[in-house]
Each structure stands twice: as C-alpha cells, then as structure tokens.
N, C-alpha and C positions, 0 to 999 in steps of 0.2 A: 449706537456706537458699538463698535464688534470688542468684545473681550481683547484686550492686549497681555499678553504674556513676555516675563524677564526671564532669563538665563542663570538659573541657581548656581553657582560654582563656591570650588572651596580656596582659604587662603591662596593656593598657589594657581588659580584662574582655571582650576582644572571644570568642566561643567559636569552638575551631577543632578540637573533634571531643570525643568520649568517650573512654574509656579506664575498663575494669575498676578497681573501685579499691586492690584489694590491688597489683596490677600498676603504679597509678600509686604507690603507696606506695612500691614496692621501687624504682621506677625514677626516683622524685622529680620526674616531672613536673608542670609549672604547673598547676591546677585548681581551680575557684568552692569554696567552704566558707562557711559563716557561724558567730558566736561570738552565742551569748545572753547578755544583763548583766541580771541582777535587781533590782531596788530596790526597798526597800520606803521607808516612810514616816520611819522615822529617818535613810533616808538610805545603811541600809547593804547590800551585796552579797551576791545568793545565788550559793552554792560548792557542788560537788557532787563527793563524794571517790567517784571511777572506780570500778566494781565491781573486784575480786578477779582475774577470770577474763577483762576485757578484753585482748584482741590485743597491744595497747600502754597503758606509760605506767599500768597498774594500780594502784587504791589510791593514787593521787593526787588531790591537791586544784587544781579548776580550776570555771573561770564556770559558771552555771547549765545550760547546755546548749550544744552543738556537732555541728556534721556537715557536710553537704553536699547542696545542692539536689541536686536527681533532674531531669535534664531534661525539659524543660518545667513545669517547676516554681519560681514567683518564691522571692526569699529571707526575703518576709514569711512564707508559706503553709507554705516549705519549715521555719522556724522558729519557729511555730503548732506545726507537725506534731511537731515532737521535742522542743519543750518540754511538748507534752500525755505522747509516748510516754518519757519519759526521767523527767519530775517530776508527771508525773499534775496538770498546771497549769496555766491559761491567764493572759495578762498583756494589757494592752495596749502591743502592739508598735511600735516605730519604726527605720526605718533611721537609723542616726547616720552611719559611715564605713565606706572600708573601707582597708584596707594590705594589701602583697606581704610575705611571708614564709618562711623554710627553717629549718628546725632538724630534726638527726640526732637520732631515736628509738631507742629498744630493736627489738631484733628485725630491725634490720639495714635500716630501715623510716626515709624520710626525708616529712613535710611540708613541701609547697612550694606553698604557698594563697595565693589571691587571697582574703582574710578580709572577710568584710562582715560589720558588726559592728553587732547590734541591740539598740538599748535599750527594756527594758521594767518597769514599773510594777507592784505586786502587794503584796496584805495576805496571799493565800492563801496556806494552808500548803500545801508542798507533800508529793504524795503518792505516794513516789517506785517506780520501777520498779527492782526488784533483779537482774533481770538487764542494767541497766547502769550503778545507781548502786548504792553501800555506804550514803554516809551524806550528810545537806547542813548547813548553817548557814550565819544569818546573820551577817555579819562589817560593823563599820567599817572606811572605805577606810586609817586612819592605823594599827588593825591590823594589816589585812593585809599594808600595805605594809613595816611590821617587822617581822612574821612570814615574809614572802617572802627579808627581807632573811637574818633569822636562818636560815631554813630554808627555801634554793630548792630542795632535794633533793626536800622534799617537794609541791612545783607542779609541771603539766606545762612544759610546754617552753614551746605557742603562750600559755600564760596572763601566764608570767614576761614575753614579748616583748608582750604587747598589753599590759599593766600599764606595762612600764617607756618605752615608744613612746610610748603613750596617755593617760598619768597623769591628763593636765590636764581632756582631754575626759569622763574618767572623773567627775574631782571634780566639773567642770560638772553632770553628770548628777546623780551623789550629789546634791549641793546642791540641784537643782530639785526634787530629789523628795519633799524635808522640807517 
C-alpha cells in the first residue's frame, strides 16, 4: 500500500506542509479531514459501523464516510471520492461547516482535524465496501442521539464531538431533507 499523505494546516485552514499520515496520527498534528452526513428522505442519517480489521476505533458506529483530502485535492471531490470507495454511493454533496478538533484514540494514535463537514442528499442504497465497512443503517437524529447517549462506547470519538458541537445544524439538515 503506497504511503498516504494529510494536509498540515493551521487554525485558520491555512496549509503549511504534509505530513505522512500515520506519523501525523502518532504525533497529533493539526491536518484538513472531511465528515460525510447522509440523509435521506425521512430525514434520517446514514451510519457506517468501521470494518473489524480498521487501524483504529474498529467496529464502531460513525457518519456515512470520513478521511482526508489528498493534496491538491478539494473537499467536495475528495468526499465524492470515498463516499463512492467506502459505500459504493453517490449523493449530492454540500459544504455546510467546518470545526477544529483532538480526541485520543486506540493504538496510541491521536486526531487533531480541521473537520469540514459535508452534507449530502440520497434515496440510494448503499453498496458498501468491506474492507472498510461491516455494516450501515439508517437511523433518526432523536435515536441516535439516545442511543449515543445510552451507548457512547459504541461511537467513534470525532462522531460523539461533531454530534454533540453540531446538533442543531445537524437537525437543520435532517429537517430540510423531509
């Protein structure tokens, strides 16, 4: 597998070099990422529980898709790209926002993302890739929000902080999409 490289940037998204990205993991530096939000027609969010055999944070339930542009790479295209390679699915996409964010993982392994966060639209099932998803569903936002509550063991990290940050612009979304 070829080296994958992240997009170092500072507070204000401004970019000030690469960096390997296991190496920014273990060393927790600042670096671009984007969060996929699914929605469909009721309203409610697609979830995709992590393959088994992922690096980190395995077999948990988190947004539709996640990763990290690839330099020279926007964060529409870069999130095109791995919601087709991750759920076999295409949406129509929107930037909504974005937040800074840190939370200590497994494996000794720290995110610390500038998260741009894209919302998108979908009736398609999706048609998912197992080596990097187990399982998905659709979920309501007032589920999951008591489901997270009951069982945050079972979320990743950056989903519990963009959930509990971002609730409102969340439910905004849900709601337009009914």
């Amino acid at each position: 597998m070829p080296e994958e490289y992240v997009i170092l940037v500072n507070e204000d998204d401004d970019e000030i070099g690469q960096r390997e990205k296991m190496e920014a993991h273990r060393s927790g530096e600042l670096h671009r990422a984007f969060s996929v939000l699914i929605f469909n027609a009721a309203g409610e969010l697609l979830l995709q529980q992590r393959a088994a055999h992922k690096y980190h944070s395995p077999l948990l339930w988190t947004n539709a898709c996640c990763s990290h542009q690839r330099p020279g790479e926007t964060t529409l295209k870069a999130a095109e790209r791995r919601l087709q390679e991750e759920m076999g699915m295409s949406a129509q996409l929107q930037a909504a926002f974005h937040f800074i964010y840190k939370a200590k993982l497994d494996q000794g392994l720290t995110e610390h993302e500038l998260d741009h966060v894209v919302f998108g639209y979908s009736e398609q099932a999706p048609q998912i890739n197992t080596e990097e998803v187990a399982a998905y569903k659709w979920i309501g936002l007032s589920e999951l929000l008591q489901d997270l509550k009951n069982n945050p063991h079972d979320y990743t990290a950056w989903f519990q902080i963009l959930l509990n940050q971002h609730v409102d612009a969340i439910a905004k979304a849900a709601n337009e999409s009914m």
